[in-house]
C-alpha positions in Angstrom: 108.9 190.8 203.9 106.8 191.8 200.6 106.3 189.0 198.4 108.9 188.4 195.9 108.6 186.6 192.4 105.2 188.2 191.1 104.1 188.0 187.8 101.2 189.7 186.2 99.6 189.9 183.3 96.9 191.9 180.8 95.5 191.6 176.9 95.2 188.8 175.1 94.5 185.1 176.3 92.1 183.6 174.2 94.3 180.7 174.0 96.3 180.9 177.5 99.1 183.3 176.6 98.6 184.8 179.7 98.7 181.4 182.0 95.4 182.7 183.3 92.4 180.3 183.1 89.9 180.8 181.7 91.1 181.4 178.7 89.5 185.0 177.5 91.1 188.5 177.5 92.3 190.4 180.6 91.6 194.3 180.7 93.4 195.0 184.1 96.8 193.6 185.3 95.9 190.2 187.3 98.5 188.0 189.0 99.5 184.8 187.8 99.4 182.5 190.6 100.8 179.3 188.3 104.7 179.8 189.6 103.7 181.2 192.7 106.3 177.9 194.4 108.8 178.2 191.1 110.7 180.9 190.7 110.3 182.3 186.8 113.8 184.4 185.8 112.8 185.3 181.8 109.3 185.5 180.0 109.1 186.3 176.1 105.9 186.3 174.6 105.0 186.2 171.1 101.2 186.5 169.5 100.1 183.1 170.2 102.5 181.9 172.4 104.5 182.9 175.4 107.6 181.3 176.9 108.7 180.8 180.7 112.5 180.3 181.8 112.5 178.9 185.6 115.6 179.0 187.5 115.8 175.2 187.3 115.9 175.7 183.8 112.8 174.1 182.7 111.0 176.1 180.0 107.3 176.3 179.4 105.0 177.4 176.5 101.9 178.8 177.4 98.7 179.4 174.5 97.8 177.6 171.3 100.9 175.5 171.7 100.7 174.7 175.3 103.9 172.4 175.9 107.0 172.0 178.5 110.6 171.5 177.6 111.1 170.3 181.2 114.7 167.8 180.5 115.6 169.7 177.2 117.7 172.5 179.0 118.2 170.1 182.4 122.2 169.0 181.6 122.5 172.1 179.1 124.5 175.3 180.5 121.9 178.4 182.0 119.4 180.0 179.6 120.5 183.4 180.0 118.2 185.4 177.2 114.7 184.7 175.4 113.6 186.5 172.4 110.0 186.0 171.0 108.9 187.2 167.5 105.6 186.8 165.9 105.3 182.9 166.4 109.3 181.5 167.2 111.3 181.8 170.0 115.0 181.9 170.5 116.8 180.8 173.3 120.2 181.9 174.2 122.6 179.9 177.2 125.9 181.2 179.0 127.9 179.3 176.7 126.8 181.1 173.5 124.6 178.5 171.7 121.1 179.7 170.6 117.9 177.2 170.4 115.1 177.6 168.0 110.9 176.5 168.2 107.9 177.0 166.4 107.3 178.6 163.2 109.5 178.5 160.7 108.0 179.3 157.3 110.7 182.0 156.7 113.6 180.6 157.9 113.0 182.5 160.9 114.8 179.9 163.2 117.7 179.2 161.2 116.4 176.0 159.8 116.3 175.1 155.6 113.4 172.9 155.2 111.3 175.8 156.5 108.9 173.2 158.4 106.9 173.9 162.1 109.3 173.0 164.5 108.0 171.7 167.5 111.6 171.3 170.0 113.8 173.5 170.2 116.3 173.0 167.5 120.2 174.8 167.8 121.0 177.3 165.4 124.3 176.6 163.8 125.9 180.2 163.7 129.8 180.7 162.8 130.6 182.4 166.2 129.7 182.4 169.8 126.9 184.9 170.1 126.4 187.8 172.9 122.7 188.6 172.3 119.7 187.8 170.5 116.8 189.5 169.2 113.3 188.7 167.1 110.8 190.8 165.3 107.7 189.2 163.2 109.2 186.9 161.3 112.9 187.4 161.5 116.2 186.0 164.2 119.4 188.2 164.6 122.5 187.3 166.1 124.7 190.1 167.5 128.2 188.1 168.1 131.1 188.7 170.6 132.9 190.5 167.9 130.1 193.1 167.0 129.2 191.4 164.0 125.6 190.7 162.9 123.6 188.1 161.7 119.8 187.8 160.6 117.5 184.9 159.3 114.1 185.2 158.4 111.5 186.9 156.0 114.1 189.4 153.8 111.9 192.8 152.7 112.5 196.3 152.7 116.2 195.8 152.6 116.7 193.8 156.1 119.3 191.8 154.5 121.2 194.1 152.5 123.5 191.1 150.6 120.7 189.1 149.5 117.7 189.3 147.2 114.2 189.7 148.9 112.9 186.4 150.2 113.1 183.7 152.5 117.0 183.7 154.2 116.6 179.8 156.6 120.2 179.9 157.3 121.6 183.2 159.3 124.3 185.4 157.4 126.0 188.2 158.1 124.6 191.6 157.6 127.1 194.2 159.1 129.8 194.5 161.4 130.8 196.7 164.2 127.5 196.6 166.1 127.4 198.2 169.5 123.9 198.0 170.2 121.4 197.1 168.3 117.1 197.7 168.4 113.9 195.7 167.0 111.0 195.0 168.1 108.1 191.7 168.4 105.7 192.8 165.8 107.8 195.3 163.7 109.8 194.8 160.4 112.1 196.9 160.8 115.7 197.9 163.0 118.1 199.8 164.5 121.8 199.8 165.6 124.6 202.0 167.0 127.9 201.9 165.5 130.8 204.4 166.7 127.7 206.3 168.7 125.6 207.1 165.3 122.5 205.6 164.7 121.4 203.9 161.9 118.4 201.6 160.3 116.8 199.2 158.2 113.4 197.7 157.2 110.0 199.1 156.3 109.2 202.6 156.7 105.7 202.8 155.3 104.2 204.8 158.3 107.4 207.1 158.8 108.7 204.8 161.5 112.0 205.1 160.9 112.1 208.9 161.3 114.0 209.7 158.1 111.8 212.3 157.3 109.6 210.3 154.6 107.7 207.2 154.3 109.2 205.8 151.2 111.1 202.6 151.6 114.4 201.8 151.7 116.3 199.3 150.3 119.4 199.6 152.1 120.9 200.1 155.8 120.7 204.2 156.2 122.0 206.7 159.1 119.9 208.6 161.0 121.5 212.3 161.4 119.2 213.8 163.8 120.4 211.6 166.8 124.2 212.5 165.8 126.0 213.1 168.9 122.8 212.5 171.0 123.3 209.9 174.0 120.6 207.5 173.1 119.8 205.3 176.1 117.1 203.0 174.6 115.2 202.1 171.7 111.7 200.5 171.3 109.9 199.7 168.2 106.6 198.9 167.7 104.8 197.7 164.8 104.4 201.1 162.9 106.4 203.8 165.4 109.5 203.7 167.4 110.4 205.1 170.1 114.0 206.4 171.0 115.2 207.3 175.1 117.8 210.2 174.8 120.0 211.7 177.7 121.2 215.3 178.0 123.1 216.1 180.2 120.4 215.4 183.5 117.8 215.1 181.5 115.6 212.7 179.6 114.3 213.4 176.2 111.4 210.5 174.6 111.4 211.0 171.3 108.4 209.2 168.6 107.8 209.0 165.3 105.5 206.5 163.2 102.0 206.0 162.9 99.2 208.8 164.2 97.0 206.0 166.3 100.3 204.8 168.0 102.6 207.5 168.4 101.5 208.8 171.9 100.7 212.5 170.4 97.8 214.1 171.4 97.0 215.6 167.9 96.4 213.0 165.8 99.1 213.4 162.7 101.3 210.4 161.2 104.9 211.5 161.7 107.5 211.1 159.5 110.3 212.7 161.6 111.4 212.1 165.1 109.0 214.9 167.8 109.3 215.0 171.3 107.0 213.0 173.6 107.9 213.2 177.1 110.8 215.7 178.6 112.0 214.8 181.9 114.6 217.5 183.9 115.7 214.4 185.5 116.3 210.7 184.7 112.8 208.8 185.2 112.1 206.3 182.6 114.0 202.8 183.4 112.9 200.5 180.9 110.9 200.8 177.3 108.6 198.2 175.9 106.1 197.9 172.9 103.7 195.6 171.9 102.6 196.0 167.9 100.4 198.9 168.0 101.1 200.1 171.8 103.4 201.4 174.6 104.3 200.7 178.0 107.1 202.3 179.5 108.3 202.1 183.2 108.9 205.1 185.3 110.7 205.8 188.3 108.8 204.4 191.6 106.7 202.0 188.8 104.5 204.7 187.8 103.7 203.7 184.1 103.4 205.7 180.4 100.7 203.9 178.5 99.7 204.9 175.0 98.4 203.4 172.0 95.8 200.4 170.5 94.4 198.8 173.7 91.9 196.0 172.0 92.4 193.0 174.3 92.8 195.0 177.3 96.9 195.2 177.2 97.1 198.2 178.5 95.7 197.4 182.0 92.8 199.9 181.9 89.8 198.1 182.7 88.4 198.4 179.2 89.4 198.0 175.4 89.3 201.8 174.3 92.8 203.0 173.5 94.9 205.2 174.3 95.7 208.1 172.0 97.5 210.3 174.1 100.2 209.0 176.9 99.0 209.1 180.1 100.9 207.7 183.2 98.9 205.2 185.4 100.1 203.2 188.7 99.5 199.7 190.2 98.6 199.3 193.5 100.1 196.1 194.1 103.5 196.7 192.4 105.2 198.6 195.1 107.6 201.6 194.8 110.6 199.7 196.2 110.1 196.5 194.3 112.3 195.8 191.0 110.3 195.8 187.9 110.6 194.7 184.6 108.1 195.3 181.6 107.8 192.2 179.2 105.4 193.3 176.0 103.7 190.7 173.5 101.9 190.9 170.6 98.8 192.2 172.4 99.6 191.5 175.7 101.5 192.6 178.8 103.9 191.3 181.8 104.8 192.8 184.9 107.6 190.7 186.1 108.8 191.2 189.3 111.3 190.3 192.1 111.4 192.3 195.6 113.0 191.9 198.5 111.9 194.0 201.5 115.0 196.8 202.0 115.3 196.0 205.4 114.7 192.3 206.2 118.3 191.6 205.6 119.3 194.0 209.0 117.9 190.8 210.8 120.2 188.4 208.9 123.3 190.4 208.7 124.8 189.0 211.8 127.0 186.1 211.0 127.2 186.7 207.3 130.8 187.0 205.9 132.5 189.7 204.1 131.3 188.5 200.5 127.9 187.3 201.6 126.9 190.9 203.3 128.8 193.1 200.4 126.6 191.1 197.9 123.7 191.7 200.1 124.1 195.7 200.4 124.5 195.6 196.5 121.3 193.3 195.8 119.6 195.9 198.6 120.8 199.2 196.8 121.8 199.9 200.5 123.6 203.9 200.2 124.4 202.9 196.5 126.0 206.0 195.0 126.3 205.2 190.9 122.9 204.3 189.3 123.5 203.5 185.2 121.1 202.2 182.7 121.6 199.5 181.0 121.6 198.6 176.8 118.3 197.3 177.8 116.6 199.5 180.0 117.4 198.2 183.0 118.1 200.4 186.3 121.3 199.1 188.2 122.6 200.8 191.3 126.2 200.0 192.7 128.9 201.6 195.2 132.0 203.2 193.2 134.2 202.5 195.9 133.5 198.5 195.3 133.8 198.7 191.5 137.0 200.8 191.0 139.1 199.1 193.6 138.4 195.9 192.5 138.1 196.5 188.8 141.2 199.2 188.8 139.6 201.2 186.4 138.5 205.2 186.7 135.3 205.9 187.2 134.3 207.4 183.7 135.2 204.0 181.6 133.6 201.7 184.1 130.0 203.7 183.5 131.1 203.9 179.9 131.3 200.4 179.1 128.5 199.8 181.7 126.1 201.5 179.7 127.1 200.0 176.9 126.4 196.6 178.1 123.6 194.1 178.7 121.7 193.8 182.2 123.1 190.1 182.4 126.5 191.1 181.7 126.5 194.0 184.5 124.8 192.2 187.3 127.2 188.9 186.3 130.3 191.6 186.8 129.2 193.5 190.0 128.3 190.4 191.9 132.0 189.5 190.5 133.5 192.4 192.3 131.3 192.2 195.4 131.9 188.8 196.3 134.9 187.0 194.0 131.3 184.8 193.2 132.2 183.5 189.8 128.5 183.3 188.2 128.0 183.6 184.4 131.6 183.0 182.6 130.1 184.0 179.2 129.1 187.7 180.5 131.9 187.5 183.2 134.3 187.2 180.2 132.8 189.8 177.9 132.8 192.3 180.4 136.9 191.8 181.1 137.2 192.2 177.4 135.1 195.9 177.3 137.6 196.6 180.3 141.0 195.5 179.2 140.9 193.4 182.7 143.7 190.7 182.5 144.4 191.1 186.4 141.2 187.9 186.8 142.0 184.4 186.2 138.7 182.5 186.1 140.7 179.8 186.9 142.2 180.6 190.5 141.0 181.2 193.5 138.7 184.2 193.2 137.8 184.5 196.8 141.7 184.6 198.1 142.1 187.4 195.6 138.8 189.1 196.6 139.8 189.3 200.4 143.4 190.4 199.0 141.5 193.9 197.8 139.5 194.4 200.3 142.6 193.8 202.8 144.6 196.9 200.5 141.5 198.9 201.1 142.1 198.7 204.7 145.8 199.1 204.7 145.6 202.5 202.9 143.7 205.7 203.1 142.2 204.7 200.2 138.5 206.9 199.8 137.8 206.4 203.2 134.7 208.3 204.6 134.7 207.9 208.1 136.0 207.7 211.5 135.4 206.1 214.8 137.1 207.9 217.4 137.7 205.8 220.6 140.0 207.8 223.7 140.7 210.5 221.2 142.3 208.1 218.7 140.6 208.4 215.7 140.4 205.3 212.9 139.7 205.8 209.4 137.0 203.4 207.9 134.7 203.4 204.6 130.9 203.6 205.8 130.4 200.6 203.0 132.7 198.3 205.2 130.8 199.1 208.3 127.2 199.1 207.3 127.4 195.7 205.2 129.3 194.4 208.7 127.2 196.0 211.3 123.3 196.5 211.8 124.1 198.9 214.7 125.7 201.2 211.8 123.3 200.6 209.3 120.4 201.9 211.1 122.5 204.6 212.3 123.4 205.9 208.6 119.4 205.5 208.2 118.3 207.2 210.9 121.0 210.3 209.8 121.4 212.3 206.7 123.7 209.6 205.3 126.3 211.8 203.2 126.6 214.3 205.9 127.3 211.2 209.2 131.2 211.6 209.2 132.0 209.9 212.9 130.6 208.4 215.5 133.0 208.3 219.1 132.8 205.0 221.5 132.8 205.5 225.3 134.5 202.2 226.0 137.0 199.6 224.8 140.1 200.6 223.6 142.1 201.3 220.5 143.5 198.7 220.0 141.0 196.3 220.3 139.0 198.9 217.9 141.6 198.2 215.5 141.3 194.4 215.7 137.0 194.4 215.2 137.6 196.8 212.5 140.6 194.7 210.7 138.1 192.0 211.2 135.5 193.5 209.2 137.4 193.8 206.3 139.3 190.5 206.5 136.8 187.9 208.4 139.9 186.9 210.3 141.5 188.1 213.8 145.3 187.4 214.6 145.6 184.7 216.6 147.4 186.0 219.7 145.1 188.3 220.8 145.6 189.0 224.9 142.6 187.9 227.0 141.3 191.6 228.2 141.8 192.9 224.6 139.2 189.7 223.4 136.9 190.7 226.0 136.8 194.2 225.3 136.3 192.9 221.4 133.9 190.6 222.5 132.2 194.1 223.8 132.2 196.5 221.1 130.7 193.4 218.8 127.8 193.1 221.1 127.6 196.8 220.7 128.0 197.4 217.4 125.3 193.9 216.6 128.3 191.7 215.1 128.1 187.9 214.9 130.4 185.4 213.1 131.9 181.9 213.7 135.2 183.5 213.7 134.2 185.9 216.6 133.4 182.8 218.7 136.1 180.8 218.2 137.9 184.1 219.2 135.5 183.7 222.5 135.7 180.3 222.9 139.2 180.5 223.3 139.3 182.0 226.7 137.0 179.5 228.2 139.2 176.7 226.9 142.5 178.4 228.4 140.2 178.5 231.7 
């Protein structure tokens, strides 16, 4: 089992940012052994400061304002999102309220006197709110409806209905936000609306990719990404980067400042050039620091470029980076799930494995829900893989998601890719299991699906089980057959491999897509037909003959299958005797 919940860190830490002691600056990636026995599930880190979210939803402040908000969340609903600008943090929970700390001098976390706030402090905004987001010293608020709102320092046009200055309470700056783009140290943003791109903010290094570096005063579209598919967007504090997908391939795209942009030849760009072209999707996740880059490639590999000062970009010194280059880290695995969290000047590697095959040992006896929602967290024979707004790589089975969602293919990745990390993994877990997690992202996703068929309110598992029985009744995608006495029965491989380690490790030990049937010497059909009902049900009928539940008791031991029901089923002979 490779160890899960690491968290490393590089760059600055002359005050603790890091939670490394002693306090001085990192030059190569070290672990952070301070939460090695509690689980840390968000990090956002500012210049200064940096802020971790544990599952028990205590949050701590690590660096020149070292302090711990232990019983401030405790009775409040989850922290779901953290955002960390300059020096403030936002805090977002399921149930749509956002929470504001630290500096305030530009109204930055929504409060009018403009004083240091030292608790968190809620932010009084007119509707619930999906997402948040900081730069230096500004908030925004992107709400259910696709409006947006913004606080903070007001230049080069940020807030396009108000005169340049301090705005301490947040107001609304457009509407019909998709997605929308900013970044720690920068002073400037981005958003889609109807799939066109467009931007605000300062522009005095050509970061905004308009072609000049004069400044604008008001929100402008960005033509040359018109009917591009723009999968992310990072911005540092002087050049942005922008992910684009064609067709199976990956375009990076930069534009900004010459020290920063990734370019070997060193020229500021005013216009948007190609960085990196990939013939196939590699990058999962973007993230930028003020004057640097560290993106996240397939099997962790890493793109590194830019200022490297305090060591942030985990190459054993402080020279920097002009030209991208990729690098690796031994300790982060290929198989682990990764996430890239950048600061001011610093770095986070954040992540959460699980070994891909422990779970063969603890499949028996797991329910139907329990072992779907273990193949999904696995990526066991997952055939979809989409990209979150946020960079984030998420594999699922299609089978899963379109009978219990109801919707073709095409709109599920649609609106998948148009939706948070958070919101996805809350839905898919959903529609493995019935598991009713986060109602905030639960409810936003039925919304972006027209689903109605869910009532939060019911009993989700009973309706779960209800889907999965259909599945079984028709002939509904099913991709495999078990032939026993020359009577063959259809099956879906997902059924049997989430059910059965004996199947599992035969689809591994095979050329998975091409396995079509495997034929049993013994048993019979019939009591085939009642292990297989079983799998997709949990339950056998209860007037099963004696030689039939022996020769089901047989074909379990062969195909690996424990469960309490199974041995009630069992049991029942002996008592009869």
């Amino acid at each position: 089992m490779q160890e899960s919940n690491l968290i490393f860190g590089a760059g600055m830490n002359d005050y603790g940012q890091l939670a490394i002691t002693p306090k001085q600056n990192v030059h190569y990636f070290q672990k952070i052994t301070k939460y090695d026995k509690e689980k840390v599930i968000l990090i956002a880190a500012g210049y200064q400061n940096t802020l971790f979210v544990c599952e028990s939803n205590k949050v701590y402040i690590h660096g020149l304002k070292e302090t711990t908000f232990s019983s401030f969340f405790a009775e409040k609903p989850q922290i779901i999102q953290v955002k960390a600008g300059q020096d403030h943090f936002l805090i977002l929970t399921e149930d749509g309220d956002v929470f504001g700390c630290f500096a305030n001098s530009n109204g930055q976390i929504g409060q009018p006197s403009l004083n240091f706030i030292n608790t968190p402090q809620k932010i009084l905004i007119p509707h619930k709110v999906n997402s948040i987001y900081c730069s230096g010293q500004q908030s925004y608020f992107l709400l259910e409806n696709g409006d947006l709102f913004g606080c903070g320092r007001n230049d080069s046009g940020l807030f396009p209905h108000s005169k340049p200055g301090n705005i301490s309470t947040p107001e609304f700056i457009t509407q019909s936000v998709e997605r929308f783009f900013t970044g720690i140290y920068s002073s400037q943003y981005f958003f889609i609306r109807n799939g066109e791109l467009f931007c605000s903010g300062n522009n005095s290094y050509g970061q905004l990719g308009l072609g000049h570096s004069n400044p604008i005063s008001e929100i402008t579209q960005i033509s040359f990404f018109s009917g591009k598919d723009i999968i992310d967007i990072s911005c540092g504090f002087c050049h942005t980067l922008v992910l684009v997908q064609e067709g199976e391939s990956q375009k990076l795209y930069t534009t900004g400042y010459f020290d920063y942009n990734g370019l070997a030849t060193p020229s500021n760009l005013t216009s948007f050039e190609i960085l990196k072209e990939y013939s196939e999707p590699k990058i999962i996740q973007m993230g930028s620091g003020s004057q640097f880059s560290v993106i996240l490639l397939e099997s962790n590999k890493f793109l590194i470029f830019g200022y490297n000062d305090w060591g942030q970009l985990s190459t054993g010194d402080t020279s920097y980076v002009r030209q991208a280059r990729e690098i690796t880290f031994p300790e982060i695995k290929s198989d682990m799930q990764v996430e890239v969290i950048c600061g001011s000047y610093l770095t986070f590697i954040k992540t959460r494995s699980e070994d891909f095959y422990q779970y063969r040992k603890i499949l028996q006896g797991y329910n139907l829900k329990n072992a779907l929602l273990q193949i999904f967290k696995n990526k066991t024979f997952c055939d979809i893989e989409i990209v979150s707004t946020d960079g984030y790589s998420i594999n699922f089975h299609s089978l899963i998601a379109i009978l219990r969602s109801q919707k073709p293919l095409p709109i599920l990745i649609k609106n998948f890719e148009e939706s948070s990390r958070d919101e996805i993994n809350t839905f898919l877990t959903f529609l493995y299991s019935g598991i009713v997690g986060n109602t905030h992202s639960l409810k936003k996703m039925f919304q972006k699906l027209q689903i109605r068929r869910f009532n939060l309110k019911k009993n989700q598992e009973e309706i779960f089980y209800k889907d999965i029985a259909w599945l079984f009744s028709k002939q509904q995608s099913k991709d495999f057959t078990i032939i026993c006495q020359n009577e063959k029965i259809l099956v879906h491989k997902i059924i049997l491999f989430s059910r059965s380690p004996f199947f599992l490790s035969l689809f591994e030990n095979s050329l998975y897509s091409s396995f079509k049937s495997y034929e049993i010497q013994k048993g019979s059909p019939i009591s085939l037909n009642h292990l297989i009902s079983f799998l997709y049900s949990d339950t056998f009928d209860e007037n099963i003959p004696e030689n039939i539940i022996n020769e089901i008791q047989y074909l379990a031991t062969l195909f690996e299958i424990e469960s309490d029901s199974l041995k009630k089923l069992t049991s029942k002979i002996s008592d009869e005797k």
